[in-house]
N, C-alpha and C positions, 0 to 999 in steps of 0.2 A: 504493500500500500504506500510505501514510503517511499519506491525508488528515485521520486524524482529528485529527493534529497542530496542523490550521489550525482546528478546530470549535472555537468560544468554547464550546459545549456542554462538550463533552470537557473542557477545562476550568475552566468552573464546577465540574464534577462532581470532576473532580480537587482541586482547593482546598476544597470541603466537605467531601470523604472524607476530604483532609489533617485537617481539622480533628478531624472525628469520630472519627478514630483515635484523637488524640492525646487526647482526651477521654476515651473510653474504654480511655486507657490509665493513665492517671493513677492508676486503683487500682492498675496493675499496679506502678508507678511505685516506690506509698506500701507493697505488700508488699513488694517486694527492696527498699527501702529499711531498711526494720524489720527482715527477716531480717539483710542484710548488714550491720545496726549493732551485731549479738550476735559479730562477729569482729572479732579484733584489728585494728587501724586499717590494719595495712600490705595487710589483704586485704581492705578494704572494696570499693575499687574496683576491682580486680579480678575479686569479687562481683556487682557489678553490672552491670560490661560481657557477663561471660560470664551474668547473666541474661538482660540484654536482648538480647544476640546470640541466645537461646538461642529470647527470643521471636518474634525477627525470623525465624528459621528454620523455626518454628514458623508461624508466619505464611504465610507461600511455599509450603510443603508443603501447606499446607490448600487456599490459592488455585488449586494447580496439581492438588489432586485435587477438581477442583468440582463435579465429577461423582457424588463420596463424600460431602460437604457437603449436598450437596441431597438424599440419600437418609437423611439422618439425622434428616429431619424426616418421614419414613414412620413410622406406628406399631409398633413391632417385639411389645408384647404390651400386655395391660390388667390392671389392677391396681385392684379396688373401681371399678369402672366406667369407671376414668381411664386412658388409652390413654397411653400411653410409648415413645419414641420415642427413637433413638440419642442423640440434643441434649438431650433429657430428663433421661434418666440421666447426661451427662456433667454435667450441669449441677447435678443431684440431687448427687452424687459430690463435684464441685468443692467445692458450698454448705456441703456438711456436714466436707470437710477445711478449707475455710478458715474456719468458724467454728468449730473444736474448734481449729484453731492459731492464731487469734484470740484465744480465751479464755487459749491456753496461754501467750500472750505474754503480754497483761495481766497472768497469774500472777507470771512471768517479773520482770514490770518492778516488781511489788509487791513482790515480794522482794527482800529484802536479797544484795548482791552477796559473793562469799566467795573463798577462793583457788579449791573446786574449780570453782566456778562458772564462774573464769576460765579453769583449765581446760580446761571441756567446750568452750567459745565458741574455744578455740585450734583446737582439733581437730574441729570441727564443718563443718569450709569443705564438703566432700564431701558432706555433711547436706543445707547451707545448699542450696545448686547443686541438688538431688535435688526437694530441695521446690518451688523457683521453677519447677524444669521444668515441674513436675505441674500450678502452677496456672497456667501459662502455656499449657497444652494448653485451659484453660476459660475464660481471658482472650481467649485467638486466637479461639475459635471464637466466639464474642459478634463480636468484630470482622471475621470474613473473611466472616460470613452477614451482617452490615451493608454492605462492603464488595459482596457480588455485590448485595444489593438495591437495590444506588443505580447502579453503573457496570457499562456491558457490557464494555468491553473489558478483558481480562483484563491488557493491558500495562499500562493505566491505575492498575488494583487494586494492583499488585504496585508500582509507582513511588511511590503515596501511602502503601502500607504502608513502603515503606522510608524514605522522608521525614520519617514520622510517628515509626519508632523511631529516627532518630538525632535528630530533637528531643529525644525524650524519652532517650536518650542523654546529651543535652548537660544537661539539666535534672535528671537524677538524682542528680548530683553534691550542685549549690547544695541542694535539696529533701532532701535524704540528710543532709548538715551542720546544715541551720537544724533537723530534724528530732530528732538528736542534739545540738543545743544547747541544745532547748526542750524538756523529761519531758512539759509539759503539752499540748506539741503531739502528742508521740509517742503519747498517751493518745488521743489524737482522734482520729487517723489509724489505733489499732488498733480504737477504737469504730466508723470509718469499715466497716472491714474486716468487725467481726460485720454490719452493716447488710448491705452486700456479700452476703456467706454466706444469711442470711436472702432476697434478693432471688435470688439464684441458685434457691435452693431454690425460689418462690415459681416462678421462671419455670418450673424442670421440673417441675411441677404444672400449666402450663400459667395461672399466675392471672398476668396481667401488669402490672406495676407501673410508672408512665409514668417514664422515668429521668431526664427534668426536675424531677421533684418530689426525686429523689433528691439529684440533685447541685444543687438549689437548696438544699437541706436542708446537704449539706455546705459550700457556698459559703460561705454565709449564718453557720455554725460557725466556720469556719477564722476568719471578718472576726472576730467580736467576740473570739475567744482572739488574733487580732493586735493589737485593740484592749487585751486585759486585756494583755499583753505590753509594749506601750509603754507602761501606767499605771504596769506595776511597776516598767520601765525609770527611767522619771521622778521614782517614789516614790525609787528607792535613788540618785538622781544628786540628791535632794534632800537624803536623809539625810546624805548622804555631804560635801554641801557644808556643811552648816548644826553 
């Protein structure tokens, strides 16, 4: 019953999926990170475990109904010629709340901070948690339809999904902090996000966008603002001495 245990197949496959989760989870990452940095510090991480729990649950439920998964890419009706399909619309849905809560963050972070503003950010945790769910329902499913295209065995899926969220577990924290340390990182990472939304949408339209070029695009972003980061580090360790 167990041979697949000994298949270097099994896993190669397992240590790519490992990876590939965790790649595509890193938007998921960089949204509970932003959301959880609009509450007061003592519920930040608290915020972010019970996302990512939230996602990991998420995740399992999908793998274990794979049978619902697969029929979501049936066409359910058409619309101006374009045929739509349950992954369609969730993905349509997804794109367009996380780029209208993209934009509202931007807003968000433009403004000037006030008492009531602190506030709503007190009272908001139940908010915060509501929303992560949401986008974690169009987060998962990008990965659990990755996840059956690559591996048959179902034990295999679910071992690297879990893998992959307590990396990103352990990573949320450090990524959460240097996030909230840096406005000009936080700016990128919400810019990351409209990009996200936009590519959502794009895919339930069926136009597909290769996500290498994607996350080359933000790799490539993230180096030169760690690069402007250490100039200005240096500038003010100059000033500072002279």
């Amino acid at each position: 019953m167990l041979e697949w245990v000994a298949d270097p197949q099994i896993w190669i496959g397992f240590f790519t999926l490992v990876a590939l989760e965790i790649v595509l989870g890193i938007d998921n990452i960089i949204f509970i990170s932003i959301l959880a940095g609009r509450l007061p510090p003592e519920q930040r991480d608290r915020a972010r475990v019970l996302g990512l729990a939230a996602a990991l649950i998420t995740r399992l439920l999908l793998l274990l109904a794979l049978s619902w998964v697969v029929r979501l890419t049936e066409p359910l009706f058409e619309v101006l010629g374009q045929e739509i399909s349950g992954r369609d619309l969730i993905l349509l849905l997804g794109g367009l709340f996380l780029l209208a809560k993209s934009v509202t963050e931007i807003g968000h972070s433009m403004e000037l901070k006030g008492e009531d503003g602190k506030k709503r950010a007190v009272t908001s945790f139940t908010a915060v948690i509501l929303q992560i769910m949401v986008l974690d329902v169009v987060f998962s499913l990008d990965s659990v339809i990755t996840a059956v295209g690559m591996v048959d065995e179902l034990g295999v899926m679910i071992a690297a999904v879990v893998v992959a969220v307590l990396v990103m577990l352990v990573a949320s924290g450090p990524i959460s902090r240097f996030v909230d340390r840096h406005p000009s990182i936080k700016m990128l990472a919400l810019s990351f996000l409209v990009l996200i939304g936009v590519v959502l949408i794009a895919e339930g339209l069926e136009q597909h966008i290769p996500k290498g070029y994607i996350y080359f695009a933000m790799a490539f972003s993230v180096i030169v603002e760690l690069l402007n980061i250490r100039m200005r580090s240096r500038q003010v360790k100059q000033e500072a001495a002279s």
